[in-house]
C-alpha positions in Angstrom: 0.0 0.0 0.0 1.2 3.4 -0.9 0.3 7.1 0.7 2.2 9.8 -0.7 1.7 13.8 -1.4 4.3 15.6 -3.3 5.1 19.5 -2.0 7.4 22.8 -3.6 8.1 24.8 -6.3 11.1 27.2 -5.2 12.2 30.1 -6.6 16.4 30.4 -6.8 17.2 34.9 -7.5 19.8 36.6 -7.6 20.2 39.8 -5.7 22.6 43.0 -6.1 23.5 45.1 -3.4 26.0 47.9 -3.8 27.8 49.2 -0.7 26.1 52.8 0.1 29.3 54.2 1.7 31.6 53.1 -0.7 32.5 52.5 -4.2 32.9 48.5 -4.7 32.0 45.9 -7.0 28.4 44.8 -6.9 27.8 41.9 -4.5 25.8 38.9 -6.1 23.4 36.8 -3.4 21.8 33.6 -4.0 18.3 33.2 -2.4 15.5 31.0 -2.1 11.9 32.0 -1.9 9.2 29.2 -2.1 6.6 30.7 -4.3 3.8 27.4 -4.5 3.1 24.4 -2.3 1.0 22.5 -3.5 -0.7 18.7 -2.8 -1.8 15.9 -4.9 -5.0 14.6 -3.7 -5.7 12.3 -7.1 -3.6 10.0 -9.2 -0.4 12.0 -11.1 -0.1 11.6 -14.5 3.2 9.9 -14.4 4.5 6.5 -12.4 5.3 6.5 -8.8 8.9 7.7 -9.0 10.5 4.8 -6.6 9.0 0.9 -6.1 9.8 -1.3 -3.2 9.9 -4.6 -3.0 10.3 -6.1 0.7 10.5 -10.1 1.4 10.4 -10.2 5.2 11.6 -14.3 6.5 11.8 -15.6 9.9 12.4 -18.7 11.5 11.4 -20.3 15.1 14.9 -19.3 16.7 13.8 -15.5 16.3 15.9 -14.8 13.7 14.4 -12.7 10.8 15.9 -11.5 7.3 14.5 -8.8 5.7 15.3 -7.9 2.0 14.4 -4.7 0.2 14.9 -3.9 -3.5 14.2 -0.2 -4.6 13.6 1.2 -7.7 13.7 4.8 -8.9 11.6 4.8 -12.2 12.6 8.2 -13.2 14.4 8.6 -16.7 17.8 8.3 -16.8 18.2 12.0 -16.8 17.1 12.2 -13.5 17.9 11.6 -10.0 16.5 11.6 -7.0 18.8 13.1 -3.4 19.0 12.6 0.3 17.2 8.9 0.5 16.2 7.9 3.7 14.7 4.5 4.3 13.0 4.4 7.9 11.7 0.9 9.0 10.7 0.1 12.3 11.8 -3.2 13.9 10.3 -5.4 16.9 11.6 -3.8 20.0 13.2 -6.5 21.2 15.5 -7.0 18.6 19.2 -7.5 20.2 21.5 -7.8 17.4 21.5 -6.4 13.4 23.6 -6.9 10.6 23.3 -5.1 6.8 24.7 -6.2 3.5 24.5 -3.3 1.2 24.4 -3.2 -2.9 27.1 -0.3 -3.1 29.5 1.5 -0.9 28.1 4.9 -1.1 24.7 3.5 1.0 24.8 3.6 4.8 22.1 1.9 7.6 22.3 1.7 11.2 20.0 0.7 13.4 18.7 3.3 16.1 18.6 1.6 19.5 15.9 4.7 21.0 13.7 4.4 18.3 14.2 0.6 17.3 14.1 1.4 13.8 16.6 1.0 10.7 17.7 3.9 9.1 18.5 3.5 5.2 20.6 6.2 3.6 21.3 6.6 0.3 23.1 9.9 -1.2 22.1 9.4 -4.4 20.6 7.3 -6.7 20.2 7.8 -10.7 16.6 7.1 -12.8 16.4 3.9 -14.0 18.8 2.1 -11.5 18.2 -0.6 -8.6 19.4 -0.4 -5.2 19.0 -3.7 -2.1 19.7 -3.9 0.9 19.7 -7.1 3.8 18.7 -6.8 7.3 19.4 -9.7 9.6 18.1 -9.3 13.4 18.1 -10.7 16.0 14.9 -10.9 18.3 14.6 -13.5 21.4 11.5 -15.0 21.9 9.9 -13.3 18.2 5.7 -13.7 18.4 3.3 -12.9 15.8 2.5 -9.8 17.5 6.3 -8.9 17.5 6.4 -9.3 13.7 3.7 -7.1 13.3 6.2 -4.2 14.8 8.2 -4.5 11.4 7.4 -1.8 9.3 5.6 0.1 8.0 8.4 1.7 5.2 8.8 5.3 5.1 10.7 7.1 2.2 11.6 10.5 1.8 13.7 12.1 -1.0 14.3 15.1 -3.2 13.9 15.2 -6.8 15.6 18.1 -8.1 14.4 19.9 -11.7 11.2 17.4 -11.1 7.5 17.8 -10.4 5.6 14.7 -11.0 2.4 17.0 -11.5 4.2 18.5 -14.3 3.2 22.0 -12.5 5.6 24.8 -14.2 5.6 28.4 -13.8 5.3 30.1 -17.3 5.4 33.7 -16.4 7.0 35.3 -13.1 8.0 39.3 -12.2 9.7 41.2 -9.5 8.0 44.3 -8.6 10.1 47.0 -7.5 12.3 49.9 -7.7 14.0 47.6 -10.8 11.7 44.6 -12.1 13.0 41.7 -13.2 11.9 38.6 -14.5 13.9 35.9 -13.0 13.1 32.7 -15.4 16.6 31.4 -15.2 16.5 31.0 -11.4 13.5 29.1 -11.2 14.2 25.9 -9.4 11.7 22.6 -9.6 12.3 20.8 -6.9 9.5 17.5 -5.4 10.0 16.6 -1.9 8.5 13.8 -0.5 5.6 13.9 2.4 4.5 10.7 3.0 5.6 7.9 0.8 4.4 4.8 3.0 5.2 1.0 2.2 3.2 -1.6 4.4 5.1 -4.8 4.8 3.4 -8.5 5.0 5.8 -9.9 7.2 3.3 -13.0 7.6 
């Protein structure tokens, strides 16, 4: 099962300020205004940019092994930044190990929250990550394995809306308009992107 909303156009302008007491070069500043927000409450009109596919295993000595293979759908043009897997574990688990799909991903597990933390830099349309979790958890129930999950994703798609929103006209009002087309910045953030596991 999926819930997701998609937020943010931003607005990148650049500013210049001449020193009032003195002659010097102009001084150029970046800065960001955020000029929409927005939420989908229907389907988009393009594919859910990432797919997960979890297979959750345990056996009867409370050892469980949980695999996860994501998938950005983008183009290849595209990318998507700042990945960060959160799945929850039973709170009894003792003991976790990973085995990652490249060396640029990271995952610990957080002992106050009980709860693995994915992190990927990163990660180019088209291509595949996976990741294994082993635990550990001493004396694992049915109502233990029903602590595992659910998924949450967030990310950052830069020079993306999955809406396909743009901005086709934009001023400055002011002493000196300006239209500022070349520092308008796309930009989709994740909300809630929410994967429910089977764990069975």
């Amino acid at each position: 099962m999926f819930a997701f909303s998609f937020l943010g156009i931003c607005l990148n302008y650049l500013r210049s300020l001449k020193s009032a007491q003195k002659a010097s070069p102009a001084k150029l500043f970046f800065e960001q205004l955020t000029v929409m927000q927005y939420q989908l409450a229907d389907d988009i009109p393009a594919a859910l940019p990432f797919h997960l596919f979890p297979n959750v295993g345990h056996d009867s000595c409370g050892r469980v092994q949980i695999h996860l293979k994501l998938r950005c759908v983008l183009v290849p043009k595209s990318h998507a930044v700042n990945l960060r897997i959160h799945l929850p574990v039973p709170k009894t688990t003792l003991n976790f190990s990973q085995e990652l799909s490249s060396p640029e991903q990271t995952a610990v597990l957080q002992p106050t929250t009980k709860s693995i933390e994915w992190i990927v830099p990163r990660m180019q349309g088209g291509s595949q990550l996976s990741a294994m979790f082993k635990l550990e958890v001493p004396g694992l129930t049915q109502a233990g394995l029903r602590e595992l999950g659910p998924v949450n994703l967030s990310f950052e798609m830069p020079a993306h809306t999955c809406s396909g929103l743009q901005i086709r006209f934009l001023r400055f009002t002011g002493p000196e308009p300006t239209l500022p087309h070349r520092w308008v910045r796309y930009v989709t953030h994740s909300e809630s992107y929410v994967i429910r596991l089977n764990a069975g």
